[in-house]
N, C-alpha and C positions, 0 to 999 in steps of 0.2 A: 111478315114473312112473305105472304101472298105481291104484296106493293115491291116487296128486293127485287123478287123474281121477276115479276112484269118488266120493270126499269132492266133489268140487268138483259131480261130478251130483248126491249125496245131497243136498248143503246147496240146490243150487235146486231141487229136487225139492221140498223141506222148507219153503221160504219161497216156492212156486210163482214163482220166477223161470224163463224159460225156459234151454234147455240153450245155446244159441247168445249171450246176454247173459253168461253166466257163464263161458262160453267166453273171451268177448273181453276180460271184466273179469282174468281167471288171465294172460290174455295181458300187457296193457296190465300187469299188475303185475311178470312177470317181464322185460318189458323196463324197467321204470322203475328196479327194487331196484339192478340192477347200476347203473345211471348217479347214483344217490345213493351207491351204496357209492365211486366213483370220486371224485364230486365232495366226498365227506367225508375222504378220503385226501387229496386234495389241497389239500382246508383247512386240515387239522391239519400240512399241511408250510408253510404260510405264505403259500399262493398263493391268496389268496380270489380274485382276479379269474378264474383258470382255471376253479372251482368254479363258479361265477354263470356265465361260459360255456359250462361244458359241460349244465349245468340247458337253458339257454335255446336254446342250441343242437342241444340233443339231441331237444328239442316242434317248433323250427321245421324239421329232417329230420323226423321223423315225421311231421308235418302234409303237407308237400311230395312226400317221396317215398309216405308211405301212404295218402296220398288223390289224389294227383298221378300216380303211377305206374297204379293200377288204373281210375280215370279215361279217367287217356290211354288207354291201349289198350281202352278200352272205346269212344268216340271214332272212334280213329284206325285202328283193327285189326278189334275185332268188328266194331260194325256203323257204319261210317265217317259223318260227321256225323248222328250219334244226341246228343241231349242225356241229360243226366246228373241226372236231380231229386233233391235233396238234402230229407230226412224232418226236418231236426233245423235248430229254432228258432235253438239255443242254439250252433251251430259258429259263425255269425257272430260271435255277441258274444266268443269264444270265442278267436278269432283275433284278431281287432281290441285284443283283452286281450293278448295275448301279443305283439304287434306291439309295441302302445305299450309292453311292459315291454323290448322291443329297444333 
């Protein structure tokens, strides 16, 4: 764990990415690996439609609960009808993609 962490600072150190992009990028990869190792288990058992569901279903929880949950209670808890300004162009198109492949 100690050995990821170092390499995962060294290499954006290396390629001047910040420590907190590469954070999230290590992240977003270990939750994905497992939901591909699942959904390729259960292709090779003959269940492709499970597979194609747990893909697609596995981005529209993370979408919901991982931007839904920290929202909320940013909202509703910290600082009660505060808006939430969103930095990124590209989450629109991003969703509306993932929607339509619903």
């Amino acid at each position: 764990s100690t050995f990821l962490l170092v390499q995962v600072t060294v290499i954006g150190y290396t390629l001047g990415i910040p420590d907190v992009i590469m954070g999230i990028t290590f992240l977003a990869a270990g939750t994905s690996v497992p939901d591909c190792m699942a959904s390729l288990i259960v292709a090779r058992q003959g269940l492709g439609d499970m597979a194609v569901s747990n893909t697609v279903g596995s981005n529209v929880f993370d979408i919901l609960v991982g931007l839904g949950v920290p929202w909320g209670l940013q909202t509703m808890a910290i600082d009660y009808g505060s808006t939430v300004k969103i930095n990124s162009k590209g989450l629109v198109y991003s969703v509306a993609l993932l929607l339509g492949s619903v």
